[in-house]
C-alpha positions in Angstrom: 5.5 -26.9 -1.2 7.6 -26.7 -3.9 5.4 -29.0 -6.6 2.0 -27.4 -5.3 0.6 -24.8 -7.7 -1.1 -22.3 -5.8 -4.6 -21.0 -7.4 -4.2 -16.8 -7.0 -6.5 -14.2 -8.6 -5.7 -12.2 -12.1 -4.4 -8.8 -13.1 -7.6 -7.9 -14.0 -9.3 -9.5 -11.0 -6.5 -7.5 -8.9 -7.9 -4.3 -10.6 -11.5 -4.6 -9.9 -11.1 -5.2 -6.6 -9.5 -2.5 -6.2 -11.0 -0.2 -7.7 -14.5 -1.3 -5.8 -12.4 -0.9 -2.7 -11.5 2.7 -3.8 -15.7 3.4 -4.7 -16.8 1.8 -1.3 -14.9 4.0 1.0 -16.3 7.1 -1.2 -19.7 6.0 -0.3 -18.2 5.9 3.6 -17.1 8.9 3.6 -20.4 10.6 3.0 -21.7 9.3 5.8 -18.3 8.9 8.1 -17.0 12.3 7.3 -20.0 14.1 6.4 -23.2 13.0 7.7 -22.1 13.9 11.7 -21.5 17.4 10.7 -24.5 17.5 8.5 -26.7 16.8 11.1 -24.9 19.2 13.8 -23.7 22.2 11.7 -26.3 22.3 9.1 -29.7 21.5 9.7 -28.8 21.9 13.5 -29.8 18.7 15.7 -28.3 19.2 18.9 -24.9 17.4 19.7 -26.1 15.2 22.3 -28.8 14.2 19.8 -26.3 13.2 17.2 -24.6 11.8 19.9 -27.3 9.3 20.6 -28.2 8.5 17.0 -24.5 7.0 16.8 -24.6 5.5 19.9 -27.8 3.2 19.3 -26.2 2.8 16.0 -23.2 1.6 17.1 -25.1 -1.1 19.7 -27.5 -2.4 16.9 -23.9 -3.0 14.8 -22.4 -5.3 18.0 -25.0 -7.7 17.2 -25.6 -6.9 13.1 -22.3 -7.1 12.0 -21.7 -10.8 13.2 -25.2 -11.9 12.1 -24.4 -10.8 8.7 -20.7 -12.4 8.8 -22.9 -15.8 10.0 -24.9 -15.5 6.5 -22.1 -14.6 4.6 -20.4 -17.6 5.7 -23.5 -20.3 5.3 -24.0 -18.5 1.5 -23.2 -21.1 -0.9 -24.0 -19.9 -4.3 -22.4 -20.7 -8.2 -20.5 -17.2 -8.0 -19.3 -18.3 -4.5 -20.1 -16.8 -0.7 -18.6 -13.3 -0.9 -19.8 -12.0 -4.8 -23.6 -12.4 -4.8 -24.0 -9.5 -2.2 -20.9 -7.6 -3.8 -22.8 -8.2 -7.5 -26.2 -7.1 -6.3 -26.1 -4.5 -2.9 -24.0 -1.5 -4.7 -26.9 -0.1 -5.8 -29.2 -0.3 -2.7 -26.2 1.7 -0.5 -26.5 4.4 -3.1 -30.1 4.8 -2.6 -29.5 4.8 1.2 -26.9 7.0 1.6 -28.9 9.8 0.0 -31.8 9.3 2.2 -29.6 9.9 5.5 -29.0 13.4 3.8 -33.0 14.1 3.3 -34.9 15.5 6.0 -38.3 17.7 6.9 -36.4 20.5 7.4 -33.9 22.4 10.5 -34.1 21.5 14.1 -35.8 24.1 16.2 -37.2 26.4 13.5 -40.9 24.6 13.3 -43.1 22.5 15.9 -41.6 20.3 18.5 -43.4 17.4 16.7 -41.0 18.3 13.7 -37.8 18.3 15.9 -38.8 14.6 17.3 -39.7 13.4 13.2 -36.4 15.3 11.9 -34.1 13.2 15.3 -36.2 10.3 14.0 -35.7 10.2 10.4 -32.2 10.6 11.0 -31.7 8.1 13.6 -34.0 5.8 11.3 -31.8 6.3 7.9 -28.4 6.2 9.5 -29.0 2.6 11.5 -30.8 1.5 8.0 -27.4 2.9 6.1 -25.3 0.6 8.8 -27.1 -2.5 8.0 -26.9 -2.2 4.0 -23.4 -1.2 4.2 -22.5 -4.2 6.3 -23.8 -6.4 3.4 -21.5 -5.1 1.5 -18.7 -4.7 3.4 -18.0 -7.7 5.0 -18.2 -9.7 2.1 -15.8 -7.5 0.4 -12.9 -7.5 3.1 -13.6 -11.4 3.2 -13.3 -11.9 -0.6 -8.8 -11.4 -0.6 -8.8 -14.8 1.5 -10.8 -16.4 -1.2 -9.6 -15.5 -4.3 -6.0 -16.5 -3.5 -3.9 -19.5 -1.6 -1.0 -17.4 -1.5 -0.7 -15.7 1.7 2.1 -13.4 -0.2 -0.6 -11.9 -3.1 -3.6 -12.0 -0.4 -1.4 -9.8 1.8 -0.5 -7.5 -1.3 -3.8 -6.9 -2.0 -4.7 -6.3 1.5 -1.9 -3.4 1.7 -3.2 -2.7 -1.8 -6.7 -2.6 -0.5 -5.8 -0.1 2.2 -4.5 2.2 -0.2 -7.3 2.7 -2.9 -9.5 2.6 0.2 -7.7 5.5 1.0 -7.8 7.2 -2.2 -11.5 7.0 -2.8 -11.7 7.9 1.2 -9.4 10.8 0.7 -11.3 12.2 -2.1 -14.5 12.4 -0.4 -13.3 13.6 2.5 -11.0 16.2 0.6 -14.0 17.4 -2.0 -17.0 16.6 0.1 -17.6 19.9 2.2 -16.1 22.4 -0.3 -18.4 21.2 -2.8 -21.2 21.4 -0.9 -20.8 24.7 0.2 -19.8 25.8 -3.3 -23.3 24.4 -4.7 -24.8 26.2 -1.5 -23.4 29.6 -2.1 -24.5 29.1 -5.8 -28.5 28.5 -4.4 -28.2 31.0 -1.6 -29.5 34.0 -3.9 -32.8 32.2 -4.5 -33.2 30.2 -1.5 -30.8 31.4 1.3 -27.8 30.7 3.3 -29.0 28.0 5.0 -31.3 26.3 2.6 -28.8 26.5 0.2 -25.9 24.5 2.5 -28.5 21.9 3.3 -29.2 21.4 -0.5 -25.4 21.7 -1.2 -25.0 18.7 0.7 -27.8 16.8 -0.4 -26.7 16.7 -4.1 -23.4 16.5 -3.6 -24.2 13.1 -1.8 -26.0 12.0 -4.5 -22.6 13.4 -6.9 -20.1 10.9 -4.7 -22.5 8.0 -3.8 -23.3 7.6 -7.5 -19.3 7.6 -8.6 -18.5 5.6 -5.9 -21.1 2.6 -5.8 -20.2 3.1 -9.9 -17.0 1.5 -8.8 -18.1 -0.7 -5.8 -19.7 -2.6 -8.7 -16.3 -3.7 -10.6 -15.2 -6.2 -7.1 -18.7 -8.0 -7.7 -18.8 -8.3 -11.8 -15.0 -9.3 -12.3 -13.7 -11.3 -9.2 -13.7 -15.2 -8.9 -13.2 -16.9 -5.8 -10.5 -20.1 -5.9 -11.0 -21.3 -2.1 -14.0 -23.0 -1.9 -16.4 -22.8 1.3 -16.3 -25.1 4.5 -18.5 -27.9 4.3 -19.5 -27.0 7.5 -22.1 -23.9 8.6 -22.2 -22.6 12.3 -25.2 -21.3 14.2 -24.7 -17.3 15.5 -24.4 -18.5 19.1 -21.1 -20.8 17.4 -19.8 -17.8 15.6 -19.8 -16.2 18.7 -18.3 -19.1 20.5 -15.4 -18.8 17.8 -15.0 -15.2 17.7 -14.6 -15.6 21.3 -12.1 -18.8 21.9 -9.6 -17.5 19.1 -7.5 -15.3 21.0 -5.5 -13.6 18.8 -8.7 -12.3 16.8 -10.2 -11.3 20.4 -7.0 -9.1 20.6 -7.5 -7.2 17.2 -11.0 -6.5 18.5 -10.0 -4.7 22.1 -7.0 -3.3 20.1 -9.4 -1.4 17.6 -11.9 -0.7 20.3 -9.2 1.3 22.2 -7.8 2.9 19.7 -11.5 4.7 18.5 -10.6 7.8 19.4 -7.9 7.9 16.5 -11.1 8.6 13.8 -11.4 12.3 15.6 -9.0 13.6 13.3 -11.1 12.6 10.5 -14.4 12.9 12.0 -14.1 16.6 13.2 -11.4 18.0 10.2 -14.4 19.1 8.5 -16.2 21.5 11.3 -12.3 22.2 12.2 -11.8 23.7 8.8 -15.1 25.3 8.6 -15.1 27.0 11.4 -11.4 28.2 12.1 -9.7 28.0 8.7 -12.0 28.8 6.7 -14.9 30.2 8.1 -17.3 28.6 5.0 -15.5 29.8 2.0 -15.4 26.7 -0.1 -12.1 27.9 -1.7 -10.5 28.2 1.6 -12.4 25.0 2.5 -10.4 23.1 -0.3 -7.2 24.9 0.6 -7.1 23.4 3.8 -8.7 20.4 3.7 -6.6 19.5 0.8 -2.7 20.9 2.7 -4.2 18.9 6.5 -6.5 16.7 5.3 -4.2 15.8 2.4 -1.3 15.5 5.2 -3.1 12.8 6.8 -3.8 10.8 3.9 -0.7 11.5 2.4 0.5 9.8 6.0 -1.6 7.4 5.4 -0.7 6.2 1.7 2.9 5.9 2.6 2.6 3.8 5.5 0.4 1.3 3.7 2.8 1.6 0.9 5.6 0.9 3.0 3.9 -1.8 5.5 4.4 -5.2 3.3 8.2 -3.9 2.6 8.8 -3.4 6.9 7.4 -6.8 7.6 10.2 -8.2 5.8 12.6 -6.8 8.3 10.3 -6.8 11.7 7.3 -8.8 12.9 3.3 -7.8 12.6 3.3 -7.3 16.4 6.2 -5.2 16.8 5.4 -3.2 13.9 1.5 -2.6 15.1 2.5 -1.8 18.3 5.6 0.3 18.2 3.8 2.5 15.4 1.0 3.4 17.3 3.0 4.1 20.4 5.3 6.8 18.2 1.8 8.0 16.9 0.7 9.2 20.0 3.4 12.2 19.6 2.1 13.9 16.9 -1.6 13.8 17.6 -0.4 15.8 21.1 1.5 18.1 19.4 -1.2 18.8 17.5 -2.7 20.6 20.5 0.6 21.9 21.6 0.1 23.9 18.3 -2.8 25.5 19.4 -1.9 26.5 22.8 1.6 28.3 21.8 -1.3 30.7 19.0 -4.8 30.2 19.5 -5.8 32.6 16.9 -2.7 32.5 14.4 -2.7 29.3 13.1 -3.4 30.4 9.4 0.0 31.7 9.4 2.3 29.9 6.4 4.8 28.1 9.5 1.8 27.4 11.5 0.4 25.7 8.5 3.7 23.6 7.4 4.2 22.6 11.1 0.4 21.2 10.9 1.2 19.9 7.3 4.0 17.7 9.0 1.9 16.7 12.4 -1.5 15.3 9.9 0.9 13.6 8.0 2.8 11.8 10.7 -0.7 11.0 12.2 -2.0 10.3 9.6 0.8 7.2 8.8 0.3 6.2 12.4 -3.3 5.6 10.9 -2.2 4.1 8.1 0.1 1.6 9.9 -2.8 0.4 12.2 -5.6 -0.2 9.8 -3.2 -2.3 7.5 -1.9 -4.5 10.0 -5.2 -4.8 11.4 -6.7 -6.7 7.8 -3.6 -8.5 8.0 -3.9 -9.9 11.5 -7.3 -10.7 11.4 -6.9 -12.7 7.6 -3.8 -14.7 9.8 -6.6 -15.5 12.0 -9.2 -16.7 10.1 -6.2 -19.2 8.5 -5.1 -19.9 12.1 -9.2 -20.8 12.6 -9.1 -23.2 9.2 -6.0 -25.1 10.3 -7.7 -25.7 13.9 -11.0 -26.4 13.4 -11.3 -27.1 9.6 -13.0 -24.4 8.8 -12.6 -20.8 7.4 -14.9 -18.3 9.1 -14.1 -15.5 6.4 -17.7 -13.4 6.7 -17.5 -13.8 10.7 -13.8 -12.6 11.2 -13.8 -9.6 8.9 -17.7 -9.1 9.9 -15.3 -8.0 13.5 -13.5 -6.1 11.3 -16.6 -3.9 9.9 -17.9 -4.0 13.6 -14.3 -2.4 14.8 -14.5 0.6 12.1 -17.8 1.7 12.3 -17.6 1.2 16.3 -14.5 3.5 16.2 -16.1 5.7 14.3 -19.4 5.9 16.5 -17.1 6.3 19.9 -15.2 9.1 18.4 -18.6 10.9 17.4 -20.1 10.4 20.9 -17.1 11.7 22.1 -17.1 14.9 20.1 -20.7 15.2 20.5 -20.4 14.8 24.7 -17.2 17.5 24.2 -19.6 19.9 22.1 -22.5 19.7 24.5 -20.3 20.6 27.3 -18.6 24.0 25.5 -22.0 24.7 24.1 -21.5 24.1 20.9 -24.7 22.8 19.4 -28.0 23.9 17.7 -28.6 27.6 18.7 -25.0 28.2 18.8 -24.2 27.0 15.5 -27.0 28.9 14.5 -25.4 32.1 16.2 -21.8 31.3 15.1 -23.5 30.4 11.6 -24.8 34.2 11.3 -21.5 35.8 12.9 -19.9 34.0 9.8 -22.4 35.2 7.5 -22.2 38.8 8.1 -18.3 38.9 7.7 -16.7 37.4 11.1 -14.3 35.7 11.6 -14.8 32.7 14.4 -11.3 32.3 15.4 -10.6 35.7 16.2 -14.0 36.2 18.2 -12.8 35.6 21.9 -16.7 34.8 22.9 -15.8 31.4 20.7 -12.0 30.6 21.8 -14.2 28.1 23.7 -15.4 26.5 20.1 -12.0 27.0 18.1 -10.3 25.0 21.5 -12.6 22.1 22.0 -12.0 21.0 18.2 -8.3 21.4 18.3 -8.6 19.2 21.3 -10.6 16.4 19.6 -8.2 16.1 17.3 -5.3 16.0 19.5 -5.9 14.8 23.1 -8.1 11.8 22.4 -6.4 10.3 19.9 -3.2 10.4 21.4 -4.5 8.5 24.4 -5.7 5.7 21.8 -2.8 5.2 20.7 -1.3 4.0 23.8 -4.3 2.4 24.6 -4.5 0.5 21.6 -1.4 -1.7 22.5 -2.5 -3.3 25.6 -4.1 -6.0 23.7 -2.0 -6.7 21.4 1.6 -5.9 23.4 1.7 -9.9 24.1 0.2 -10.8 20.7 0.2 -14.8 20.7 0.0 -15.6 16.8 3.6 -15.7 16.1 4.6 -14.7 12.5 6.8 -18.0 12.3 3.9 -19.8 13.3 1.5 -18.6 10.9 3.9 -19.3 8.3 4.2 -22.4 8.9 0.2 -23.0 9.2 0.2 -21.5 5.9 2.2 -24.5 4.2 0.3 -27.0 6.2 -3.4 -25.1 4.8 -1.9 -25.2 1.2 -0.8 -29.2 1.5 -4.3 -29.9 2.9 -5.8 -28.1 0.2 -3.6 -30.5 -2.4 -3.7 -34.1 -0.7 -6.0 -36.1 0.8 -3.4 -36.9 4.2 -6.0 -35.4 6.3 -4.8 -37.5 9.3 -1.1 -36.4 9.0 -2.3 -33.1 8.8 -4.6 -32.7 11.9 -1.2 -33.8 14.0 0.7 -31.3 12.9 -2.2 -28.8 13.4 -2.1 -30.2 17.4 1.7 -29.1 17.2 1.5 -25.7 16.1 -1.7 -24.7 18.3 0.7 -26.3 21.1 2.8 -23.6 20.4 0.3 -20.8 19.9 -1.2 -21.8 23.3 2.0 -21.6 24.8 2.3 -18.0 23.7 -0.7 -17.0 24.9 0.5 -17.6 28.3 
């Protein structure tokens, strides 16, 4: 290994990925942490209709994701199989995302012909968003195993990755409400409370989404891929077939499926703050978002920081696993929180004692989602030694499927936990107007019931993932030994022609990965 050069991308290359990392999750954002509650609290479709929009979304995506992972993976183009979509779809997201936040109007305040068209439009633009940001997606979590042979840099830049992700995330989750209900309160005199909010969130969409596909762009214009495709391109029903017989990738999957319940903190901080903190006062809004919702990503920067540094010292597995069992224990304490003063937890203690919870939930967060790229690139190298070939689009396509899946579970679940406490349309409305003339929610005992059910979203739920989320992977069978030494045997395939020698030491090594499945 020693005389082998291995090809790895530039600086410069380094940069522009990251920095279209950092714009695509700002376009996520509008939709993950904002559309939910723009749907609910502001133009006022019931919960259990929001519910349903995410969950046919989320069942379209089981089958979508994968058949856009099968064409990224049969693309075969001058600029490669990953840049062509990240070069030309930037734009098109853009437009979509602002049409998920146009509507005909507020649910329940016109015909019940209106109701069905505004559910409709909604469901409609959302499941169109899914599919256009899947192009884009998958293509750019697959482009790090192509634009490097080192398995050293392509892990950098998938720690790296995490982190501007969660920059341009953190902003737009951070800046996203408060701004809109700024630009609201400044429309309000001419058009009214609730006309103005809607508005407020309309343009600042259109404010976020334009910044960040601005920098989604960079990844496509300035990247080159050095690993060249597989000669070989597999049906959808053999993509399957592959997802399915590699076990260690069929891990990560139930792994990320049982630990959905994790995106409630992000998902329902916005209505949390809103509502109990700061009862629609953007400069309250940005106070707290910015001391919890900056604890969580402030959690979750540091773990991704720190991940590539631990791994030196302790294995993938034990570090995936032991790090979402500890993060169960903050997430319940969360709740504990709550329980010991239901209506005092604007207090400057109460507030440091949350600081501390979000951010230690929030690096539990931060530990899972960067292991998770890291596992699933092992196994798309563990795929190429086996079977030749490198199904890149596919295996992060399972990656795109697991975060927006998560994301639709955790929404389901806060929409199924709202319907139940009655907190939907007509009672947003009410609790809308009690905030409007001058009250203040969290001291109201007619909604304890409200404040209650979101500090339990945040809490309860997630803390059960957690736990849940290491069943799969507790007897993880791709060794990090292992997958070292299938990384030296990729690279000399990739710089000899010995292809006979090599396929018998690939027999030995899946020998040994078999034997630790068992």
């Amino acid at each position: 290994m020693a005389d082998i050069k291995l090809k790895t991308y530039s600086k410069k290359e380094a940069v522009a990925y990251l920095t279209g990392m950092a714009g695509q999750n700002m376009i996520y954002n509008v939709i993950g942490a904002a559309l939910a509650y723009y749907l609910q609290f502001t133009i006022l479709i019931p919960a259990i209709a929001v519910t349903a929009i995410m969950t046919v979304a989320r069942v379209w995506d089981a089958f979508n994701d994968p058949i856009m992972g099968t064409i990224v993976d049969k693309t075969r183009t001058k600029w490669g199989k990953c840049r062509p979509y990240l070069i030309f779809v930037p734009s098109v997201i853009f437009v979509v995302t602002i049409l998920c936040f146009v509507n005909f109007g507020f649910y329940g305040q016109g015909s019940k012909g209106t109701d069905v068209l505004i559910i409709a439009w909604a469901a409609f633009t959302y499941i169109l968003w899914g599919m256009t940001y899947t192009v884009g997606d998958i293509p750019l979590w697959g482009a790090p195993a192509l634009m490097t042979e080192d398995d050293k840099d392509r892990n950098k830049l998938l720690g790296l990755a995490r982190i501007f992700g969660g920059v341009g995330a953190g902003v737009t989750l951070l800046c996203m409400q408060p701004v809109s209900l700024a630009i609201g309160n400044m429309l309000a005199p001419s058009v009214g409370a609730q006309q103005g909010e809607r508005y407020g969130f309309l343009i600042a969409a259109v404010i976020f989404s334009l910044i960040g596909c601005g920098l989604f762009q960079f990844t496509g214009l300035f990247i080159k891929e050095k690993i060249p495709p597989s000669d070989k391109k597999y049906t959808l029903k053999e993509n399957f077939t592959i997802i399915w017989k590699n076990k260690p990738f069929r891990q990560i999957l139930f792994s990320g499926v049982l630990g959905s319940a994790r995106n409630l903190l992000a998902i329902c901080a916005m209505p949390l703050v809103t509502y109990y903190f700061a009862s629609k006062d953007p400069i309250l809004a940005f106070v707290y978002i910015g001391l919890l919702g900056g604890g969580m990503f402030a959690g979750m920067f540091v773990a991704s920081g720190i991940t590539t540094v631990l791994l030196k010292k302790i294995s993938k597995k034990k570090l995936y696993n032991f790090s979402n069992l500890l993060g169960a224990v903050p997430f319940l304490l969360i709740f504990v929180l709550y329980v010991c003063n239901p209506t005092g937890l604007t207090g400057a203690v109460y507030v440091a004692i949350a600081f501390v919870l979000f951010v230690l939930s929030g690096a539990s967060i931060g530990f899972a989602n960067v292991l998770q790229s890291l596992m699933i690139a092992d196994c798309i190298d563990y795929e190429e030694y086996t079977n030749g070939t490198r199904p890149d689009g596919v295996f992060f396509s399972g990656q795109t499927f697991i975060a927006k899946l998560s994301s639709g579970i955790a929404t389901i679940i806060s929409g199924i936990a709202y319907a139940v406490v009655g907190f939907s349309d007509e009672r947003v409305a009410e609790v809308n107007a009690f905030i409007n003339a001058g009250g203040l929610p969290r001291l109201a005992p007619q909604y304890r019931k409200l404040m209650m059910i979101m500090f339990f979203l945040i809490s309860i739920p997630p803390a059960i993932s957690c736990i849940l989320a290491v069943i799969p992977t507790w007897k993880y069978c791709l060794d990090d030994d292992v997958h070292n030494k299938i990384i030296e045997e990729l690279n000399l395939r990739r710089h000899t022609d010995n292809e006979e020698g090599n396929y018998e030491k690939a027999e030995s090594v899946t020998t040994t990965v078999d034997g630790a499945e068992e």
